[in-house]
Biopython code that builds the backbone (N, CA, C, O; Angstrom):
import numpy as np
from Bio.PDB.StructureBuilder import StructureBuilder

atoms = [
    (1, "UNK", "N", (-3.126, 51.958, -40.538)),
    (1, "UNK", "CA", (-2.950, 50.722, -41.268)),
    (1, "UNK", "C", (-1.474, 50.380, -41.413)),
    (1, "UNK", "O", (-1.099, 49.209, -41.341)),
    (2, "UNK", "N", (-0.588, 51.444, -41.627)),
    (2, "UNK", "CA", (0.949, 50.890, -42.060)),
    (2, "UNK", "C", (1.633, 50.962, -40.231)),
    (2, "UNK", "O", (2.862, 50.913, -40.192)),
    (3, "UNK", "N", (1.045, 51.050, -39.086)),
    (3, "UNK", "CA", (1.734, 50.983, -38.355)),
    (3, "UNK", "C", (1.371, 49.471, -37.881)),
    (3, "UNK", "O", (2.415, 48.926, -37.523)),
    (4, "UNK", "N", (0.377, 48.704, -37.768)),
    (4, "UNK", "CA", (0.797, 47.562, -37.498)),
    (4, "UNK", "C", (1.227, 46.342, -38.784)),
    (4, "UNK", "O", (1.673, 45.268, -38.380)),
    (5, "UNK", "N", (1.151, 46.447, -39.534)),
    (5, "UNK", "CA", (2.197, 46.130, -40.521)),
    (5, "UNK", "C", (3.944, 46.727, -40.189)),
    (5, "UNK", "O", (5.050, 46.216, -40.366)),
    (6, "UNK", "N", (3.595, 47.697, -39.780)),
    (6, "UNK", "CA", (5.247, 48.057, -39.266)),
    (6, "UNK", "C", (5.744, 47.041, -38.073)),
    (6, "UNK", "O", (6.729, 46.302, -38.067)),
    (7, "UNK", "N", (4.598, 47.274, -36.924)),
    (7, "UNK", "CA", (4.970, 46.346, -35.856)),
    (7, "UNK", "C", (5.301, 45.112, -35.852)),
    (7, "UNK", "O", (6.138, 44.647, -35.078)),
    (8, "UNK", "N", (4.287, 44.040, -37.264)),
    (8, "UNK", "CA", (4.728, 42.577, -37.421)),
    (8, "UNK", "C", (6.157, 42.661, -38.094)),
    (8, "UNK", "O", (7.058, 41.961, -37.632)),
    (9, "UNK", "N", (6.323, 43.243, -38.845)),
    (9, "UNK", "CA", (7.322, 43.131, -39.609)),
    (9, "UNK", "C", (8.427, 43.475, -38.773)),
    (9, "UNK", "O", (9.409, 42.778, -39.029)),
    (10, "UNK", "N", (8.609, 44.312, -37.859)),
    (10, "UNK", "CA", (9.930, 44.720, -36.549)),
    (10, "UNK", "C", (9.588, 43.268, -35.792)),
    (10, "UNK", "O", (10.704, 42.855, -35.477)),
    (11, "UNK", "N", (8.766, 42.453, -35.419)),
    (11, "UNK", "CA", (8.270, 41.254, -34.671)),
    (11, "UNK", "C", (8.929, 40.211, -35.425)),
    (11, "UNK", "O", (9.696, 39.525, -34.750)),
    (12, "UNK", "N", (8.813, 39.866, -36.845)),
    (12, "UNK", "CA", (9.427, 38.696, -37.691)),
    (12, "UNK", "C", (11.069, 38.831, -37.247)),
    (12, "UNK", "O", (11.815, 38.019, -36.698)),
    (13, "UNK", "N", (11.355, 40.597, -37.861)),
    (13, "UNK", "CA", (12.818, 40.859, -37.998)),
    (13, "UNK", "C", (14.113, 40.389, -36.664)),
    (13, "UNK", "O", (15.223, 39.867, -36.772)),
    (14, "UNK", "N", (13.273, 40.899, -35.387)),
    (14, "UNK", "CA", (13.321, 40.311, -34.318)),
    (14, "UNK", "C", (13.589, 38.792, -34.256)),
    (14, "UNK", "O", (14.665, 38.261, -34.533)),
    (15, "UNK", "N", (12.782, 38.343, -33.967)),
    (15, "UNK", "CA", (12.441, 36.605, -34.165)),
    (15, "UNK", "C", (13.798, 36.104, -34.784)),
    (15, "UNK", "O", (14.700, 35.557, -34.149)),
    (16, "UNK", "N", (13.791, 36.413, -36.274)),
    (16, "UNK", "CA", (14.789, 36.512, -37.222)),
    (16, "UNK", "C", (16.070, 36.543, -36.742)),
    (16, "UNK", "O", (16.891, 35.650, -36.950)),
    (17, "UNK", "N", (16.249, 37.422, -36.180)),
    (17, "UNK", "CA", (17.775, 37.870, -35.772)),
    (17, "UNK", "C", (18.061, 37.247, -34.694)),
    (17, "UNK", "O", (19.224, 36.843, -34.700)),
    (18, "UNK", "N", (17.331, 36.939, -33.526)),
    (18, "UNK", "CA", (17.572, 36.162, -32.716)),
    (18, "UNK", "C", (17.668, 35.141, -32.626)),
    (18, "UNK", "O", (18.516, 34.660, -31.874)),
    (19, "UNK", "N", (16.532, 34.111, -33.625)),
    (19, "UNK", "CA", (16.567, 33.079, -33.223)),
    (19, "UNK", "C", (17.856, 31.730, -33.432)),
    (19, "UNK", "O", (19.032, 32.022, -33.652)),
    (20, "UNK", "N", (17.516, 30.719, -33.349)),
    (20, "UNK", "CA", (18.554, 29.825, -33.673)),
    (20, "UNK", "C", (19.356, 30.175, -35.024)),
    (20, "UNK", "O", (18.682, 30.830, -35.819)),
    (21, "UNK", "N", (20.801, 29.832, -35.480)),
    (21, "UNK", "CA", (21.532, 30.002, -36.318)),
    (21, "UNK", "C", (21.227, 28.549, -36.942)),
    (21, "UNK", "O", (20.893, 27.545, -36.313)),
    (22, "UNK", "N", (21.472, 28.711, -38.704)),
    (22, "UNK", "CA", (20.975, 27.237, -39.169)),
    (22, "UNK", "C", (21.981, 26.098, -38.738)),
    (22, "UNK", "O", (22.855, 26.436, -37.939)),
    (23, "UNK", "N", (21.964, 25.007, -39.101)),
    (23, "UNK", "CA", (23.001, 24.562, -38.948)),
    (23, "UNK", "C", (23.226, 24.416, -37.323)),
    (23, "UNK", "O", (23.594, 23.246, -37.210)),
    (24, "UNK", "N", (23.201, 24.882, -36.269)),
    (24, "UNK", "CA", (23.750, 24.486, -34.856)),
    (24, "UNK", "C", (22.602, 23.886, -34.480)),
    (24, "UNK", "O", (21.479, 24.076, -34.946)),
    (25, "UNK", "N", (23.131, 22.712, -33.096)),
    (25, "UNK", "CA", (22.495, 21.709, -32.695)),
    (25, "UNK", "C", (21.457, 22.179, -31.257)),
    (25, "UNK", "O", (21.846, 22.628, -30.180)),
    (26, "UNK", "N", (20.753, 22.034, -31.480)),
    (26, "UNK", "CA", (19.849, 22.449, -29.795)),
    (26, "UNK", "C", (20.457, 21.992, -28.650)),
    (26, "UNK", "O", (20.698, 20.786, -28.595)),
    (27, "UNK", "N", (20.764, 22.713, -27.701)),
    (27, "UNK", "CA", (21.584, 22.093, -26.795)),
    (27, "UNK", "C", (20.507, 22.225, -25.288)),
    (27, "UNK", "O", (20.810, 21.924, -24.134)),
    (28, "UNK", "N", (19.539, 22.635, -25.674)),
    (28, "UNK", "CA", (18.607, 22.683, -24.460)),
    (28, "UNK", "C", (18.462, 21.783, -23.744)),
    (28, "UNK", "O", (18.215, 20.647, -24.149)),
    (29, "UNK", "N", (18.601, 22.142, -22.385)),
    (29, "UNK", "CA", (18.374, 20.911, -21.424)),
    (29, "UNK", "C", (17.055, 21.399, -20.990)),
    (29, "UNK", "O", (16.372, 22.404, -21.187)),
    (30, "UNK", "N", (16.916, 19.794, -20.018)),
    (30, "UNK", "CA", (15.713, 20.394, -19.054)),
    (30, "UNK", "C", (15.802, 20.998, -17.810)),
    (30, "UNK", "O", (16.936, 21.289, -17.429)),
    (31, "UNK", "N", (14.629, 21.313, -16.918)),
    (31, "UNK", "CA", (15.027, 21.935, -15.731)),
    (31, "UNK", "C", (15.827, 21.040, -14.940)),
    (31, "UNK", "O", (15.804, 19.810, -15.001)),
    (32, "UNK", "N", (16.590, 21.811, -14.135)),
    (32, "UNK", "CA", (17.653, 21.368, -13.227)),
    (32, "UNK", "C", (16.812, 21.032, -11.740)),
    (32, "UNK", "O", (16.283, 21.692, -10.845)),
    (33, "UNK", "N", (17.036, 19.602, -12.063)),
    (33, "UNK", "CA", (16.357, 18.877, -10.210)),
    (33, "UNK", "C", (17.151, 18.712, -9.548)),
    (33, "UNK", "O", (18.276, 18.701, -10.048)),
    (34, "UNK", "N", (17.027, 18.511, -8.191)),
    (34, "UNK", "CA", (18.164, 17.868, -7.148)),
    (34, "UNK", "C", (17.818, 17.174, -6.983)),
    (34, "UNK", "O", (16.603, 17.149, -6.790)),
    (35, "UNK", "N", (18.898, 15.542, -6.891)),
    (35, "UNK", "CA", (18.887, 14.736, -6.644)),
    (35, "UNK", "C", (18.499, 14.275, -5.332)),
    (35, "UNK", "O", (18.158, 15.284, -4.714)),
    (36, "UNK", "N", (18.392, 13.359, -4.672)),
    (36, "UNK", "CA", (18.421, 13.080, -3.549)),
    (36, "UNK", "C", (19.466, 12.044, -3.321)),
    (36, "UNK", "O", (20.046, 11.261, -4.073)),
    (37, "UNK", "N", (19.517, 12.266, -2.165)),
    (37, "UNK", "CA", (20.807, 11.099, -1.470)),
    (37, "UNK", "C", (20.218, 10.034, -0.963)),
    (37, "UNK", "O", (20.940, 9.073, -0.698)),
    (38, "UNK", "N", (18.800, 9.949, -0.713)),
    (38, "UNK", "CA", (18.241, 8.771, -0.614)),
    (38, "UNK", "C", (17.052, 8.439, -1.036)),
    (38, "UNK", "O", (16.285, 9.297, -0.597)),
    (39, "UNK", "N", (16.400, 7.563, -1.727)),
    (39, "UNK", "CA", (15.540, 7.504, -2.303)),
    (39, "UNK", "C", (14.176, 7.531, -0.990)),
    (39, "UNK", "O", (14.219, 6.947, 0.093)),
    (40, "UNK", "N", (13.073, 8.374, -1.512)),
    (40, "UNK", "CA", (11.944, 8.735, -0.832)),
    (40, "UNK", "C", (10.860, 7.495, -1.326)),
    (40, "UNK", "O", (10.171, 7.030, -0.418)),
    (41, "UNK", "N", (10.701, 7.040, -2.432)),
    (41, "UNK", "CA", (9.835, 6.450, -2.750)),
    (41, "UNK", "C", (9.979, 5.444, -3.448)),
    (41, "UNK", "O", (9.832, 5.616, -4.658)),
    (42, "UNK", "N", (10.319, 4.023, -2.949)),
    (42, "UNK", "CA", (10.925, 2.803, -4.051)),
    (42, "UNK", "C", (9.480, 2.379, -4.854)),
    (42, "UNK", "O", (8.501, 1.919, -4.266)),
    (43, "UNK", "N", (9.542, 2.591, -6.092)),
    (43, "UNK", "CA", (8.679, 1.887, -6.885)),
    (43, "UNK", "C", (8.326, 0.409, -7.275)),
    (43, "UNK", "O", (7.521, -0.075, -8.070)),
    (44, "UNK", "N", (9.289, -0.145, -6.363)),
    (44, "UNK", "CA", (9.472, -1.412, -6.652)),
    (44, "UNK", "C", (8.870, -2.350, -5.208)),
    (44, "UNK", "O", (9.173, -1.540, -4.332)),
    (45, "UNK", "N", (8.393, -3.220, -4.658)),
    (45, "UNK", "CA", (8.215, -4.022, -3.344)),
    (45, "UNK", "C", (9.512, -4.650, -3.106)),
    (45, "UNK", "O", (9.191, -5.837, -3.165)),
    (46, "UNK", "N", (11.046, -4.626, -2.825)),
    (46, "UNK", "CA", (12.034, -5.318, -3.201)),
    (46, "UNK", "C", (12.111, -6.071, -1.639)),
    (46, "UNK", "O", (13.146, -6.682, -1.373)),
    (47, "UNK", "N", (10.995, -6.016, -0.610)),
    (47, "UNK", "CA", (11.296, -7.223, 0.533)),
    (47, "UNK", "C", (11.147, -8.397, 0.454)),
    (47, "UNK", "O", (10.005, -8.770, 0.183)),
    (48, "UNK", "N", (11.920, -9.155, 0.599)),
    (48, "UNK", "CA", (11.909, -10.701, 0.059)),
    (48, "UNK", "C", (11.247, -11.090, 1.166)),
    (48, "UNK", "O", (11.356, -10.556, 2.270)),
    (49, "UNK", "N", (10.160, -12.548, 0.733)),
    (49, "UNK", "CA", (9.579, -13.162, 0.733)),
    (49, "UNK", "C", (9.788, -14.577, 1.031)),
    (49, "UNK", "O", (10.531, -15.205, 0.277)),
    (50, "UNK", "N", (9.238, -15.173, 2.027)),
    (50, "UNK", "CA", (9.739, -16.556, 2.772)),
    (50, "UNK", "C", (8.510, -17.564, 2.597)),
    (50, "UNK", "O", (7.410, -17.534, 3.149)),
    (51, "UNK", "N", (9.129, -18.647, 1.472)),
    (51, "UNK", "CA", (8.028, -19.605, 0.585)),
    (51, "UNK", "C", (7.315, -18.932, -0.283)),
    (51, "UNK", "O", (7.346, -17.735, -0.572)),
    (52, "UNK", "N", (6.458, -20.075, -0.807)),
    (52, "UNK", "CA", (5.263, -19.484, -1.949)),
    (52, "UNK", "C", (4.325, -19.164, -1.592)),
    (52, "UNK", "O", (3.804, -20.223, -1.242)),
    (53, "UNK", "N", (3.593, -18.338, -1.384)),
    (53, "UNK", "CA", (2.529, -17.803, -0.651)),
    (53, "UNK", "C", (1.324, -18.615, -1.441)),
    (53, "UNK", "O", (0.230, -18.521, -0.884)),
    (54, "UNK", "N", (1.352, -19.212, -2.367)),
    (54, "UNK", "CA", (0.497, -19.839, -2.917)),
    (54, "UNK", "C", (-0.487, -19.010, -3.770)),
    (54, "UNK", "O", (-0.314, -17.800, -3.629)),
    (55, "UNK", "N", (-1.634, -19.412, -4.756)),
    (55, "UNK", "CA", (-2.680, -18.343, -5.632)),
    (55, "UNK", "C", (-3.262, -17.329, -4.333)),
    (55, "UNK", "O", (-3.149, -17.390, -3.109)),
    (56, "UNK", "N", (-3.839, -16.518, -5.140)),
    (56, "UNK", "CA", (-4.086, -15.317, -4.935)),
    (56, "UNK", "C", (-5.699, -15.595, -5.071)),
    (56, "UNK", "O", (-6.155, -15.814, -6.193)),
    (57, "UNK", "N", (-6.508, -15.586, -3.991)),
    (57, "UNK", "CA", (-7.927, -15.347, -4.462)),
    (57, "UNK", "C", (-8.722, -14.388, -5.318)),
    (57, "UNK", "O", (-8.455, -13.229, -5.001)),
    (58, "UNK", "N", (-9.405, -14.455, -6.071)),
    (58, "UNK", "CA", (-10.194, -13.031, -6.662)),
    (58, "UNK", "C", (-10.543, -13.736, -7.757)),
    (58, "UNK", "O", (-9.978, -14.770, -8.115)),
    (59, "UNK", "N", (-11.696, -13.080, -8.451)),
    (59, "UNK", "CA", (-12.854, -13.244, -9.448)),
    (59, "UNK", "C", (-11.907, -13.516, -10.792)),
    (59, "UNK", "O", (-11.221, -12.703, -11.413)),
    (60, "UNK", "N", (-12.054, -14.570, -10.965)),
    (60, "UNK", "CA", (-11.079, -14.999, -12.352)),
    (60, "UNK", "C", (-12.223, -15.198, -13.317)),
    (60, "UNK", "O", (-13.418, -15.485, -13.249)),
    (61, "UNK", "N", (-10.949, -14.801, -14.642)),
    (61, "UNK", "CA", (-12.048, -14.686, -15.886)),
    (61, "UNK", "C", (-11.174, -15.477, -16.728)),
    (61, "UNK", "O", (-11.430, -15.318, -17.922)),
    (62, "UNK", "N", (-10.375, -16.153, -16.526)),
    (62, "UNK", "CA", (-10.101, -17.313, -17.507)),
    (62, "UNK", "C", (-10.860, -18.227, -17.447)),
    (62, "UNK", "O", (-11.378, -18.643, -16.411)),
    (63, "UNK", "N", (-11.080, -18.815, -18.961)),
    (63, "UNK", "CA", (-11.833, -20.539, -19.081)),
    (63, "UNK", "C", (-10.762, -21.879, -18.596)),
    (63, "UNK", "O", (-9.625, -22.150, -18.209)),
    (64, "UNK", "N", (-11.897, -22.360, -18.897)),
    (64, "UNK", "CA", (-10.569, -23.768, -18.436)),
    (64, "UNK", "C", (-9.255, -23.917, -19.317)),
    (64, "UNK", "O", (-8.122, -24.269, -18.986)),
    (65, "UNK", "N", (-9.872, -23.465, -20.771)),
    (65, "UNK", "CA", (-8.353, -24.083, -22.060)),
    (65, "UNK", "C", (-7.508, -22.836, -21.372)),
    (65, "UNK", "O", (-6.290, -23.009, -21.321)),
    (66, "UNK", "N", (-7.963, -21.762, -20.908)),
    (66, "UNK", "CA", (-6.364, -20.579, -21.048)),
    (66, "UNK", "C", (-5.829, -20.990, -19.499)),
    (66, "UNK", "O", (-4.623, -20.935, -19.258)),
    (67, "UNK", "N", (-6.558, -21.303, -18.717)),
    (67, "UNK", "CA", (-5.854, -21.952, -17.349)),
    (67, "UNK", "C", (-5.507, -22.964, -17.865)),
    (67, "UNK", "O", (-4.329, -22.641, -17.711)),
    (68, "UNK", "N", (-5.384, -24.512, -18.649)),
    (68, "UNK", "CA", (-4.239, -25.199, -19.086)),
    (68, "UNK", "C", (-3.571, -24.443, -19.713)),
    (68, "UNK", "O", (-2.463, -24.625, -19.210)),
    (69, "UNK", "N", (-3.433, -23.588, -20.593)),
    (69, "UNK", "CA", (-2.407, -23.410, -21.246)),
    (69, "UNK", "C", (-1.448, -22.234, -20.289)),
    (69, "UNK", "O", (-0.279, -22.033, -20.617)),
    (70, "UNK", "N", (-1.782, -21.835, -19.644)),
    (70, "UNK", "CA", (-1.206, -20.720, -18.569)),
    (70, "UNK", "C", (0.054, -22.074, -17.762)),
    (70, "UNK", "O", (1.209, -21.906, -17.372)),
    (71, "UNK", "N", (-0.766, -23.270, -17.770)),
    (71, "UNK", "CA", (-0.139, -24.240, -16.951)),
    (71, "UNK", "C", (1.107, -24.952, -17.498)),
    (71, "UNK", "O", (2.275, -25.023, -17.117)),
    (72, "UNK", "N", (0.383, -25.477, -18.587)),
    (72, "UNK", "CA", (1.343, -25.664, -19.853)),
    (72, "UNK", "C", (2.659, -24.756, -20.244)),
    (72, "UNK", "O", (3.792, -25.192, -20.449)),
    (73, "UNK", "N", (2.292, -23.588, -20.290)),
    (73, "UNK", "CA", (3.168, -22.388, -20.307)),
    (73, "UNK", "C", (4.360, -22.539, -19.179)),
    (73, "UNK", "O", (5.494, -22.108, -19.389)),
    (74, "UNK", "N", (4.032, -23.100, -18.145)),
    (74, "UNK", "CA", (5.248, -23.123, -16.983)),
    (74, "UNK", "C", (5.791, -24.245, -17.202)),
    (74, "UNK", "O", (6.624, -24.620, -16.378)),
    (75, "UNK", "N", (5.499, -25.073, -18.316)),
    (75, "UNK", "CA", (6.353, -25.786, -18.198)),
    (75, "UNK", "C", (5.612, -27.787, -18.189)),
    (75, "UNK", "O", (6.124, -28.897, -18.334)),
    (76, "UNK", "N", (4.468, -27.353, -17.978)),
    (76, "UNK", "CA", (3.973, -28.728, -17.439)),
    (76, "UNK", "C", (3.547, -29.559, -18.632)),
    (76, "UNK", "O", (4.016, -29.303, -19.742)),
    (77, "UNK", "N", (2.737, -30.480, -18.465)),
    (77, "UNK", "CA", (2.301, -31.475, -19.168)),
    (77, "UNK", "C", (1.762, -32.614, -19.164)),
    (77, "UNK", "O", (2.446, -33.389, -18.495)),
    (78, "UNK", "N", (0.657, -33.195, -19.689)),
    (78, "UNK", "CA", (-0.468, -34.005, -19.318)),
    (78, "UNK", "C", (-1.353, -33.348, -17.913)),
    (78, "UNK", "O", (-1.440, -33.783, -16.765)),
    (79, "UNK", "N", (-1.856, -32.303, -18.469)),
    (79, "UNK", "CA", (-2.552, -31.814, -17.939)),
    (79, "UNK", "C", (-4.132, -32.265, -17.581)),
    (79, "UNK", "O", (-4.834, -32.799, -18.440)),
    (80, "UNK", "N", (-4.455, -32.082, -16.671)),
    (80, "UNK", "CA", (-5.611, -33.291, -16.546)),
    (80, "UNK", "C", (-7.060, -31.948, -16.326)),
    (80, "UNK", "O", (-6.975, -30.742, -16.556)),
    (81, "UNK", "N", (-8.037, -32.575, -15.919)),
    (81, "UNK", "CA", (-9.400, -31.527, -15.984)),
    (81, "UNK", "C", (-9.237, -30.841, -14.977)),
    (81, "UNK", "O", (-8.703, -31.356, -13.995)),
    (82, "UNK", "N", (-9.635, -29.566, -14.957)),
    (82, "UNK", "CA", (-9.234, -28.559, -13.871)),
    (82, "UNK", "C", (-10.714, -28.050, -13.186)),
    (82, "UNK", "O", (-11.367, -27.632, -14.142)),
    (83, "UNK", "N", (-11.071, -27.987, -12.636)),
    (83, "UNK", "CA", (-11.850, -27.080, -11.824)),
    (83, "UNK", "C", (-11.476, -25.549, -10.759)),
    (83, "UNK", "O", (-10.423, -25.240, -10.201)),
    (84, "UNK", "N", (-12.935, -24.774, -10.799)),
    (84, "UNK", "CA", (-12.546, -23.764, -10.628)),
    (84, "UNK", "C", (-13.339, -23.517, -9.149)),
    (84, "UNK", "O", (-14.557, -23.358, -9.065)),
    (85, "UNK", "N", (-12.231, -23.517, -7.791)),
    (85, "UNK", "CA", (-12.535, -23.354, -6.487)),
    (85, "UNK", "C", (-13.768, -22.192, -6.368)),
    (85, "UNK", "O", (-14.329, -21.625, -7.306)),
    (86, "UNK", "N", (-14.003, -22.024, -4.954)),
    (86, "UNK", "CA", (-15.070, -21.318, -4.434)),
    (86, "UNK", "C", (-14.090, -19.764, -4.236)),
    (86, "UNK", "O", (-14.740, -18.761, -3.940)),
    (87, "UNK", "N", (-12.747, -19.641, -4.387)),
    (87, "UNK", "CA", (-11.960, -18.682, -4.509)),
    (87, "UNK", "C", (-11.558, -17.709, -5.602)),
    (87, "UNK", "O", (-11.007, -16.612, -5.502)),
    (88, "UNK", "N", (-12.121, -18.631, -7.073)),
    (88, "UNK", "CA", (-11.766, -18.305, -8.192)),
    (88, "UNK", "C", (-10.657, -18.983, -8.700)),
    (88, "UNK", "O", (-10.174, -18.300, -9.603)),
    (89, "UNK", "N", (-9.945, -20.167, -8.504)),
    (89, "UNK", "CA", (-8.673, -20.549, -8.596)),
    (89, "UNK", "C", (-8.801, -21.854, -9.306)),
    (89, "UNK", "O", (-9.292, -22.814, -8.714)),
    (90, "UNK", "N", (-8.317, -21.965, -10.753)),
    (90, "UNK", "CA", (-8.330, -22.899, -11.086)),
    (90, "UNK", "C", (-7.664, -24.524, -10.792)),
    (90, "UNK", "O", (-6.558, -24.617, -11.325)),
    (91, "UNK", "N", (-7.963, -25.413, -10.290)),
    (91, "UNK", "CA", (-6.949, -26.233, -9.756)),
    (91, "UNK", "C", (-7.111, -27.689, -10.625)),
    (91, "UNK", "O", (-8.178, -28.160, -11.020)),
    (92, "UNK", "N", (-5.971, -28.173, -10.783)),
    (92, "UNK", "CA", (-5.947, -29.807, -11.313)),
    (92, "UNK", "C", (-4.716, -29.935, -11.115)),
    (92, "UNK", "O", (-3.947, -29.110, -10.622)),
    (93, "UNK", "N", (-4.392, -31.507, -11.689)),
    (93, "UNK", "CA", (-2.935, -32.860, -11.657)),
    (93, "UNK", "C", (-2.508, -32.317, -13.088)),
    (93, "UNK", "O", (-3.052, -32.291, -14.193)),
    (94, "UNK", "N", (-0.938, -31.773, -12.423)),
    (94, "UNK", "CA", (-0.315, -31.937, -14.197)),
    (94, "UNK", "C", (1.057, -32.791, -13.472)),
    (94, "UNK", "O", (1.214, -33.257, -12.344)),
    (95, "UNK", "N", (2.025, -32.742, -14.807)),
    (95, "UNK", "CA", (2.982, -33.711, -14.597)),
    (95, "UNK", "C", (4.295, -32.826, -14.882)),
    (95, "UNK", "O", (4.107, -32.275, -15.966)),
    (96, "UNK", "N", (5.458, -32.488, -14.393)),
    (96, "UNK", "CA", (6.412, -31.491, -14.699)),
    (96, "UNK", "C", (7.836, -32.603, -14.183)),
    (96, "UNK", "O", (7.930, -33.303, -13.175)),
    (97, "UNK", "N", (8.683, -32.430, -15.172)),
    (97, "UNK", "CA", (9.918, -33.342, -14.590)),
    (97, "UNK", "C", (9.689, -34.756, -14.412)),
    (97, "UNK", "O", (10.603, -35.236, -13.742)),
    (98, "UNK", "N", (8.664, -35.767, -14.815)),
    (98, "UNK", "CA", (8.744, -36.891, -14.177)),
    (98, "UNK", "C", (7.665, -37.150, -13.150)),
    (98, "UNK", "O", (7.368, -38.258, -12.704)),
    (99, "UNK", "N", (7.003, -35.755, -12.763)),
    (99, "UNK", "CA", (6.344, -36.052, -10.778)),
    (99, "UNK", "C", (5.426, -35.567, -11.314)),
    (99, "UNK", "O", (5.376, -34.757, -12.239)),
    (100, "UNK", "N", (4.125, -36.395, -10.340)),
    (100, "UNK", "CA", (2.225, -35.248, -10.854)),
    (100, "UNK", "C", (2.609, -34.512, -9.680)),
    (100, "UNK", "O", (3.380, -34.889, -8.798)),
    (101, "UNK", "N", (1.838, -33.157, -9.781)),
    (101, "UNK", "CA", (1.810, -32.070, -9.210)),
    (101, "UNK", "C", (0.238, -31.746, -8.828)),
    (101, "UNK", "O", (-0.637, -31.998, -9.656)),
    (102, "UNK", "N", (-0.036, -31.268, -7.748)),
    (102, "UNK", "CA", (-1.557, -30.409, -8.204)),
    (102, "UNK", "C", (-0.814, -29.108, -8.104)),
    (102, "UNK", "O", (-0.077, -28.671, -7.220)),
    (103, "UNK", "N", (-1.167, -28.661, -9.131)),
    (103, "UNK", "CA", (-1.723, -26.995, -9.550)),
    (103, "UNK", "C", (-2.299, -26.194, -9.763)),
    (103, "UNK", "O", (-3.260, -26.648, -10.383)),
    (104, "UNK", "N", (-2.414, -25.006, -9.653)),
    (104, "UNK", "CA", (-3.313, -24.264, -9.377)),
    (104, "UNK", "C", (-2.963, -22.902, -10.000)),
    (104, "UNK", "O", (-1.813, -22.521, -9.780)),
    (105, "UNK", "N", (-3.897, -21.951, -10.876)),
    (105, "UNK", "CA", (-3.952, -21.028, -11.295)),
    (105, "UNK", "C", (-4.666, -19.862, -10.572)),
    (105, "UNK", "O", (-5.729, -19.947, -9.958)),
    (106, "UNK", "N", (-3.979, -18.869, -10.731)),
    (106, "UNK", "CA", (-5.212, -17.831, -9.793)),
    (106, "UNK", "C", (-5.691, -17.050, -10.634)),
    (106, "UNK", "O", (-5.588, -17.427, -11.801)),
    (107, "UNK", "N", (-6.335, -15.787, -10.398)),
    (107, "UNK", "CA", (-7.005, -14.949, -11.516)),
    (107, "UNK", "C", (-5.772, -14.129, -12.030)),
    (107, "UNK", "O", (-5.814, -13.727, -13.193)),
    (108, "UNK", "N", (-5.112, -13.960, -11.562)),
    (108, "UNK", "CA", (-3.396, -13.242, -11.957)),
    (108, "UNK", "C", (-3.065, -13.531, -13.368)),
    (108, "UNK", "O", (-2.805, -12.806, -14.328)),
    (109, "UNK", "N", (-3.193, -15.448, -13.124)),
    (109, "UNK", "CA", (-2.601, -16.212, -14.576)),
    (109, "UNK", "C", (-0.926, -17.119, -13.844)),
    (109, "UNK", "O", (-0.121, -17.866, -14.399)),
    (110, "UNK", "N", (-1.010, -16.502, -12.219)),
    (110, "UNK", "CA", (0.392, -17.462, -11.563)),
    (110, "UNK", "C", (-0.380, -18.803, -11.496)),
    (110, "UNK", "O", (-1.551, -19.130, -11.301)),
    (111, "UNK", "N", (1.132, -19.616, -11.817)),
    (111, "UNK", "CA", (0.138, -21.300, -11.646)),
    (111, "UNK", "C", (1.573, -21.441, -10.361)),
    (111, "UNK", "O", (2.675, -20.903, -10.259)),
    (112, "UNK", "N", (1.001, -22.196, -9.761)),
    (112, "UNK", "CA", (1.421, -22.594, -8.413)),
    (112, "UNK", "C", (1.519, -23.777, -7.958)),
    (112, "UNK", "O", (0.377, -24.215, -7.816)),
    (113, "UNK", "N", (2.437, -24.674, -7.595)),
    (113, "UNK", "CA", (2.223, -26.297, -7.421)),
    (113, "UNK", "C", (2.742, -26.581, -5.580)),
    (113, "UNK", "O", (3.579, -26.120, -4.805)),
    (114, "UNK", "N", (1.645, -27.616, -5.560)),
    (114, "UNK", "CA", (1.907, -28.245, -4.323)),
    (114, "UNK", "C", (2.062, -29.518, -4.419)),
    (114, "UNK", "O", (2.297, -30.189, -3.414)),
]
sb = StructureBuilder()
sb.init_structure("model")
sb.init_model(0)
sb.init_chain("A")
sb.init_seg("    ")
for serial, (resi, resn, name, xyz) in enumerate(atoms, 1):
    if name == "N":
        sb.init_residue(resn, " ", resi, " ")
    sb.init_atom(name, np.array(xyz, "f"), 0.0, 1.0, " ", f" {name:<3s}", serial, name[0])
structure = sb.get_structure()
C-alpha cells in the first residue's frame, strides 16, 4: 500500500520540478515544415478569363422576390417580371445607369446583363 503512494508522490515531485517555471512565457513552436520554392497546389483558379461567360445553368432555388432583389443588389432598378428559363435562370428587363438591360440570375445568385 505505501509503495504506490510512494510512486505518485516521486511522479507529482517530478512533474513539479520540471515543469514550467511560474511566471515565463511558452515559447513553443510548432513542427518545423519546409517550405517550398514553388507552390504545388494554388488554391485559388487565378487564369483570367476572356468576356462574361454569362449564368451558369443548374437547379435554382430562389423565388422570384430574392432573384429581384439579388438584381437590385447589383445595382439595378425598375425591375420588371422575371421568369425562370428551362435552365434554371431567372431572366427579365431592369434599368441600370439610364439603359434597360435584360438580366439574368443563375442559381449561384450572379446576375448577368446582356
Amino acid at each position: 500500500m505505501i509503495r504506490p503512494i510512494l510512486s505518485v508522490a516521486l511522479a507529482a515531485t517530478l512533474l513539479a520540478a520540471c515543469g514550467q517555471k511560474a511566471g515565463e512565457a511558452d515559447n513553443t513552436k510548432g513542427p518545423v515544415v519546409a517550405a517550398s520554392e514553388t507552390p504545388r497546389n494554388e488554391a485559388v483558379d487565378t487564369t483570367p478569363t476572356s468576356g462574361d461567360p454569362g449564368p451558369t445553368a443548374g437547379a435554382n432555388s430562389f423565388t422570384e422576390a430574392q432573384a429581384k432583389s439579388a438584381i437590385e443588389g447589383a445595382g439595378y432598378t425598375n425591375v420588371g417580371a422575371l421568369t425562370q428559363d428551362a435552365n434554371g435562370v431567372w431572366m427579365g428587363k431592369a434599368t441600370k445607369a439610364g439603359k434597360e438591360a435584360s438580366v439574368a440570375v443563375d442559381y449561384k445568385g450572379a446576375v448577368t446583363a446582356s
